[in-house]
Phi, psi and omega in degrees: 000312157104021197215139156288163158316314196277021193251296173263029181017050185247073190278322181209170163345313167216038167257118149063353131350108158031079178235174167332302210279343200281325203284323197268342211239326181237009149315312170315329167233074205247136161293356177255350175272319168305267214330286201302303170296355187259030183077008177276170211243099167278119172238167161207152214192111173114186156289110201266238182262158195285337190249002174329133166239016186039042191246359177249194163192118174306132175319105171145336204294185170202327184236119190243114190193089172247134169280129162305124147064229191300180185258218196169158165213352156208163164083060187228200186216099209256160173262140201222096211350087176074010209222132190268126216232128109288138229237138178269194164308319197298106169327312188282321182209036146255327191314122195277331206271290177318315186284339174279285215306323189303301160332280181303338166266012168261340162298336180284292212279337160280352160289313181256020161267310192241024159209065190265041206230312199309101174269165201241154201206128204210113167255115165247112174263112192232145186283347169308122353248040159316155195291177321301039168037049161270084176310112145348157194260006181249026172214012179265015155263354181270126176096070171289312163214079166287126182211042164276007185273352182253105165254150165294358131327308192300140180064027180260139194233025162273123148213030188285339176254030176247170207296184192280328167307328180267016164256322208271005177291136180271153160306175130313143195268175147333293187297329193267318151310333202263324166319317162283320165292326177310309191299297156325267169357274176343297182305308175316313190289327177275000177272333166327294166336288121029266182304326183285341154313263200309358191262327183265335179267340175303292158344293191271353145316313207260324135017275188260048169044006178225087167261304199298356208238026202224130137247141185248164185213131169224154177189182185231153165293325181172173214257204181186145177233146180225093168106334166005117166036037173092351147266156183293284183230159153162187194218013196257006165252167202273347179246165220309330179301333164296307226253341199255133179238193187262119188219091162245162196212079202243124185188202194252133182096019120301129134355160127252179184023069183218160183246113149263130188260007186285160191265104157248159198242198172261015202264354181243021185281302186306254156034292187293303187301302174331269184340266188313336160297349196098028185238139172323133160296154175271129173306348205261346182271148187283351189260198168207172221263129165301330183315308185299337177292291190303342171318287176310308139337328199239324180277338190269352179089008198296112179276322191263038168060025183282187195262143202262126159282147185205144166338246172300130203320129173286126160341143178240346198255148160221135165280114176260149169206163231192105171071129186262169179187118204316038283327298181320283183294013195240306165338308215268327199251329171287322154316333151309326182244003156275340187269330172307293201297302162322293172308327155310330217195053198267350183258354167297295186289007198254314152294001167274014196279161154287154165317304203300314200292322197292314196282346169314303199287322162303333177269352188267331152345311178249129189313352184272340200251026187262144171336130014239174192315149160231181196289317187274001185237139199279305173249138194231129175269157181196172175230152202269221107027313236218332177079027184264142168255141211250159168239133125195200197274152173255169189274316177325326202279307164327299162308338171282349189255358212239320166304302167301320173282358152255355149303327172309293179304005197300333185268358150307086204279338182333278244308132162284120206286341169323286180344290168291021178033055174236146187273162184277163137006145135285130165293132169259347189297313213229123161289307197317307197279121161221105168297003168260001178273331172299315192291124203238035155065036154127348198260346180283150194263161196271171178265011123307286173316337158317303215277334189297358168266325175325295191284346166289345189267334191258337183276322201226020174274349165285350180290127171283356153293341201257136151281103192265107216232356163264339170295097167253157168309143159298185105237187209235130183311334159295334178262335198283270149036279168293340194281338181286342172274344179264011186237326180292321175282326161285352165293300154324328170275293186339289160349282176307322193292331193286320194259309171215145178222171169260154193264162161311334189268062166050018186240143151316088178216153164234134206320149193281329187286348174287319191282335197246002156244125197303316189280336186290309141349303169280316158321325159290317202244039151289316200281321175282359168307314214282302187287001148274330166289326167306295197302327197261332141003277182327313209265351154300323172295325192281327164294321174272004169256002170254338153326303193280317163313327181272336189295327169281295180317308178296326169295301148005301186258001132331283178326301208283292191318286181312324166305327189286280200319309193309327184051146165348310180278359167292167152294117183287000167295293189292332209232333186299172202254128185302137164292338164312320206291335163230144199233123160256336163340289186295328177284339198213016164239318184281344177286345187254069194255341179300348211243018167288116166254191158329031179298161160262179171264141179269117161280033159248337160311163163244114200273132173228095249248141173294104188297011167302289179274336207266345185073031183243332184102191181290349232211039177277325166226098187285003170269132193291341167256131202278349157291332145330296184330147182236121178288355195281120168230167171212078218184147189298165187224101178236176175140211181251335171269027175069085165248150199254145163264046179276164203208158193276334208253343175251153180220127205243156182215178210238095155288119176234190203291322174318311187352268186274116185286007201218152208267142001285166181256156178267121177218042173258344160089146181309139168205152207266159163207152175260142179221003147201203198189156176296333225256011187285010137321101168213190175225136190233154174261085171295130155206127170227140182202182181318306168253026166233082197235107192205156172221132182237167221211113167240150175267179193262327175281022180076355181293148164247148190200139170217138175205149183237115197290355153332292166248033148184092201293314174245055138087015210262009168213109193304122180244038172304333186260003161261035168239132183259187212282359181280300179335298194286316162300350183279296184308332175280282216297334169293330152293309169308358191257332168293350173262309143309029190243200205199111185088155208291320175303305189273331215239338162293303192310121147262135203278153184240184220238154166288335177294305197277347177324298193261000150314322178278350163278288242274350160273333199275330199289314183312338187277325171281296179304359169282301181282009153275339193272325190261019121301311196307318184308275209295330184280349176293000000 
C-alpha cells in the first residue's frame, strides 16, 4: 500500500482492520491490483488481517489462500479462492508454514505451465514466529539454550528517565527469565520452517528457469523484545528492537554480499515492487522506489558500504507513530507539550516572550508569590483550566493598607469598620461570641434582614403552594459529584438511543448521516468505548464492596460461632478471636491451588498475589497510594477462578501450562505479566544519516525521549535534558511536518542544511538563466 497510519487511518488491530473504509477506499489501490491490471498473474499465501473473516476475496488477487482472522498452524480456516476450508491437527497436511510453501510452489509451476507469457507476482505471509509458536515436529529439539534475546538492555531496570510504563516495571522474577528463554527457543524453531520455505521456493525457481529473471524481498513486519527493560514480551515500543526489521533483496542488476545503510522503511515496499515491473508509482503512496538506491549503488560501485547519494536527495527521517487519538486529544496534548516545553527552557523563551507573558513568568519565578494569599503578598500565581500559569491580586494585599489606617485611627471610635471590608471586632468581654467567624466580608445579612426573613417564613411557610426554592438540602460535595456523573450518563445514553437504536423485529440501525460520515462514526463509537470503561469502573467497585460484605459476614458468623461454643462464662478479652487469625485470602483462595485450570483473565477480577509464590515478599505493591501502584508483576495466578493482574492502565495476561499445545511444553505453572499501557501512544523521529543516528519520541502524556545510538546503541539513557530548545523545536517541528504529511513529495523529502539549500538555488537559478539565453538565441 506504500501509506502511513495517519493516511490509512488503520492504527491497531482492530480500528478499521478490513473494516469499510480499508475495503472501499484503500484495497482498491494496493500494489497487487496495479500489478493485476498491468497483466501479471497475482497469488497470496497466508495471513492477510487479524480481522479478515474471509467472506471476500481482496482486489488484485488472481490466487487466493487467506488465513481466517489471527494466526494459527493448526486448526484454521483458510479461504481458498472463495470457498472456505477448514483445516485439522495433522501435521502432515495442516502445518500453515508447509501448507503456503506447498501452495506456492504449485503456483509457480501452473504459471509456467498454462501461462508462460504471464508474468507473475507472488506474496507469502507466514505466521512464524507469531504466537502460539507451534514448531514442526523434527525441529522442536533445537535451541536449547538460546540466550541471544539478554542484550544489555534485557532486565535493566534504571527507567526513572523513560516513559511511564517502563517506570512502573519490576525485575524478573525467576519463572519470567525461564519464560522468556522458552519463548526464545520457540520462536527460533518455527522460523526453521521458514527457511526450508525459502529453500524450496528459491530450488523451483532455478527449477523452472527463471531465478535469474526473479526479484525475491524478505522482510518482517516488526521487531519483537523478550525481558527488554523488564518486560516480558511485546512488540509495541518505539526502539530498535521493536521497530527495526530485517530487508534483503535479491534479482538482477543487484550486488551480492553488499549493504546500503540509507534509511528505509516499509511504506517503501510497495513503490519498489511498481518499480521493478516497470509500472508508474501512484502519487498518494508516501513512500519511494529502493531500485534508484540499488542503481546508484551498482554504479558507483560502493562496496564498503558507505551512504548512497541519488539525484534526488534520499530521506534521511523516517516516521514511527504509534495509537490513534482524537482532534480533542490531539488539542489537548499539543497544549501539553507546549507548556512542558515552556517550563523547561522558561529563561531560554523568556526574552522571546510578549509583555504580558514575560511578566507572568517573572512573578510566578518567585516563591513569595505561590498560593495562598499571605497578609504582605501583592501577587498570587496559580493555573488555570488549561493548566496555564495565571497572576492576579490577593485581597489581602489591600486589607493590609486598610489595617494600618485603621490602627492609625485606633483612638477614633467614629470609624466603621464595614467602611474598610474589615470584619468587626471580637467581644473580648464574652470569648464564646466571635462575630468574625459569622462575618463573610459583605455577604452576611443584618438583623434586619434576618427577622423580615423569620417573618416571610413564618407567614407562607403553611401554604401549599409555596416553594421556598432559596432553601437548598445541604449536600457533600461527593453526592453532587455522583449526582453529576448520573446525569452525564443518562445524557449519553439519550444520545445514543437517538443515534442508533433496535427495533421490535430484532434489527439494528443508526441515524443516517451517522452511517455515511466516517468521523461522526468514529466520534460515536469513541464516546461509547468511554462510556463503557465507566460502566465497568462502576461494576468493579461494586464487586469489590460485595466482597468485602462477604469477607465480613463470614468473620461475623466465625465470631458467633467461636462465642457460642466458647459459652458465656469465658472472658471476652481472652477467648474471642484476633482479626488476624482469619485471613480469607489464605482460607479460601489459596488453599484450591492445585484445582486452577486454563482459565483466560477475567478484568473484572482483582488480582492478588500470594506473597509465597511470587518472590517479590510483602512488598509487591509497595507504594502507600493506591491510586499508584506498580502493577508490572510476574508471579503464579492461582486461586479458583483464575484472577488476573489487569489494571485500567495496563494491560496484562496470564500464561499458563496449557498455553502451548506442541512440545517444547510450559510446566512451570501460571504467572501473570503486563506488556502495555494506554499512555504507549507516540510519535517517533527515526534519523540516520552520515553524522547522525538518533531517536526522538513524543508521547501521548507529553513525555519526551531521545537517545543517540552513536554513544548508546541500546537505548538504555534518555539524554532529552541534555539538548537545548533550538534542537529540541527543530526536531518537534520536523516530526509534525511528518505526521501530516500526505503523499510521497512531503513524506520523502530530505531537510537539507542551509548550505545545500542554497546550492540548489544557486543551481535552479543558473539552469533558468541558461534556458532564458537560448530562447532569446532561437528567436533571434
Amino acid at each position: 500500500m506504500g501509506l502511513y497510519p495517519h493516511n490509512h487511518h488503520v492504527y491497531t488491530n482492530n480500528e478499521n482492520c478490513s473494516g469499510i473504509e480499508w475495503q472501499k477506499v484503500h484495497e482498491p489501490r494496493t500494489f497487487a491490483k496495479y500489478l493485476s491490471d498491468a497483466g501479471y498473474r497475482t497469488g497470496y499465501f497466508g495471513k492477510y488481517l487479524n480481522e479478515y473473516n474471509g467472506t471476500y476475496i481482496p482486489p488484485g488477487w488472481r490466487e487466493w489462500v487467506g488465513l481466517c482472522k489471527n494466526s494459527q498452524y493448526y486448526n484454521y480456516t483458510l479461504n481458498f479462492n472463495g470457498q472456505k476450508v477448514k483445516h485439522d491437527d495433522n501435521y502432515y497436511q495442516d502445518y500453515f508454514t508447509d501448507l503456503i510453501a506447498n501452495d506456492s510452489i504449485t503456483f509457480l509451476k501452473q504459471s509456467k505451465q498454462y501461462f508462460p507469457t504471464k508474468p507473475v507476482m507472488m506474496m507469502l505471509s507466514v505466521p512464524a514466529p507469531h504466537g502460539p509458536e507451534d514448531a514442526a515436529p523434527q525441529y522442536q529439539h533445537m535451541f536449547e539454550n538460546n540466550t541471544l534475546h539478554r542484550t544489555p538492555s534485557w532486565n535493566y531496570m534504571n527507567n526513572s528517565d523513560k516513559q511511564w510504563l517502563l517506570q512502573r516495571m519490576k525485575p524478573l522474577v525467576p519463572i519470567a527469565e525461564k519464560f522468556t528463554d522458552m519463548l526464545q527457543r520457540k520462536r527460533l524453531q518455527t522460523l526453521q520452517s521458514v527457511d526450508s520455505l525459502v529453500e524450496k521456493v528459491h530450488y523451483e525457481l532455478r527449477l523452472l528457469g527463471e531465478l535469474d529473471n526473479t526479484y525475491i524481498i524478505y522482510t518482517s513486519d516488526h521487531g519483537y523484545h523478550l525481558g527488554q527493560y523488564g518486560i516480558v514480551k511485546g512488540k509495541a515500543l518505539p526502539y530498535d528492537f521493536d521497530t527495526r526489521v530485517p530487508l534483503f533483496i535479491r534479482g538482477p542488476g543487484i550486488l551480492r554480499d553488499t549493504k546500503i545503510p540509507n534509511m528505509v522503511g516499509n511504506v517503501d515496499l510497495a513503490p519498489t515492487i511498481l518499480d521493478m515491473a516497470g509500472i508508474a508509482i501512484p502519487e498518494h503512496m508516501d513512500g519511494r522506489s529502493l531500485m534508484k538506491l540499488i542503481k546508484m549503488h551498482k554504479i558507483t560501485l560502493n562496496l564498503e558500504g558507505d551512504f548512497v547519494e541519488t539525484r534526488r536527495p534520499w530521506r534521511d527521517s523516517f516516521l514511527i507513530e504509534r495509537g490513534k487519538v482524537t482532534k480533542k486529544l490531539t488539542k489537548v496534548y499539543e497544549r501539553e507539550q507546549d507548556r512542558k516545553i515552556l517550563e523547561d527552557h522558561e529563561d531560554e523563551l523568556l526574552p522571546y516572550a510578549n509583555s504580558k507573558l514575560r511578566r507572568t513568568l517573572k512573578i510566578c519565578k518567585d516563591p513569595n508569590n505561590l498560593p495562598p494569599c499571605k497578609m504582605d503578598q501583592k501577587w498570587v500565581c496559580f493555573r488555570d483550566t488549561r493548566n496555564r500559569k495565571r497572576i492576579k491580586k490577593c485581597r489581602n494585599y489591600n486589607r493590609t493598607v486598610a489595617v494600618s489606617e485603621v490602627e492609625y485611627q485606633k483612638d477614633s471610635p467614629e470609624v466603621p469598620a464595614r467602611s474598610y471590608n474589615l470584619p468587626p471586632a471580637s467581644n473580648k468581654n464574652n470569648p464564646k461570641c466571635d462575630c468574625t467567624k459569622k462575618w463573610q466580608y459583605g455577604k452576611h445579612m443584618t438583623p434586619a434582614e434576618e427577622a423580615m426573613q423569620r417573618n416571610f417564613l413564618r407567614n407562607h411557610i403553611n401554604d401549599k403552594d409555596f416553594e421556598p426554592r432559596f432553601l437548598r438540602k445541604k449536600r457533600s460535595y461527593y453526592e453532587e459529584e455522583l449526582d453529576w456523573k448520573k446525569r452525564l450518563i443518562a445524557q449519553q445514553l439519550e444520545n445514543n438511543r437517538q443515534r442508533c437504536r433496535f427495533y421490535p423485529n430484532n434489527t439494528f440501525a443508526c441515524d443516517r448521516d451517522l452511517t455515511r460520515d466516517p468521523e461522526k462514526w468514529e466520534s460515536h463509537k469513541l464516546q461509547l468505548d468511554e462510556m463503557i470503561e465507566e460502566t465497568r469502573k462502576r461494576l468493579r467497585n461494586l464487586k469489590k464492596i460485595r466482597k468485602n460484605m462477604k469477607k465480613q459476614k463470614k468473620k461475623l458468623k466465625r465470631d458467633k460461632n467461636q462465642y457460642s461454643s466458647n459459652g458465656y462464662q469465658h472472658s471476652f478479652d481472652n477467648d474471642f478471636p484476633e482479626e488476624d487469625d482469619y485471613d480469607d485470602e489464605d482460607s479460601e483462595d489459596y488453599n484450591d491451588a492445585e484445582n486452577f485450570g486454563d482459565e483466560e483473565c477475567n478484568c473484572d477480577e482483582d488480582f492478588e498475589l500470594p506473597p509465597e509464590l511470587s518472590g517479590y515478599g510483602d512488598n509487591v505493591f509497595d507504594n502507600e497510594d493506591d491510586s499508584s501502584e506498580e502493577y508490572n508483576v510476574q508471579a503464579y495466578n492461582t486461586g479458583k477462578k483464575g484472577r488476573n493482574c489487569n489494571h485500567d492502565d495496563l494491560k496484562c495476561t496470564t500464561h499458563h501450562n496449557g498455553h502451548w499445545k506442541t512440545p517444547p511444553y510450559w510446566n512451570l505453572g501460571p504467572f501473570c505479566f503486563c506488556t502495555n499501557a494506554v499512555t504507549n501512544t507516540y510519535w517517533c523521529l527515526r534519523t540516520v544519516n552520515e553524522t547522525h543516528d538518533f531517536l526522538y519520541c513524543e508521547f501521548i502524556d507529553s513525555f519526551l525521549s531521545y537517545y543517540d545510538f552513536k554513544t548508546d546503541p541500546y537505548q538504555l539513557e534518555n539524554k532529552i535534558t541534555r539538548l537545548d530548545y533550538g534542537i529540541m523545536q527543530q526536531l518537534h517541528e520536523e516530526l509534525s511536518e511528518l505526521r501530516r504529511c500526505e503523499g510521497w513529495k512531503q513524506c520523502s523529502r530530505k531537510k537539507d542544511d542551509n548550505n545545500t539549500e542554497k546550492k540548489r538555488r544557486r543551481r535552479r537559478r543558473k539552469v533558468k538563466s541558461h534556458h532564458r539565453r537560448r530562447r532569446k538565441r532561437l528567436l533571434a
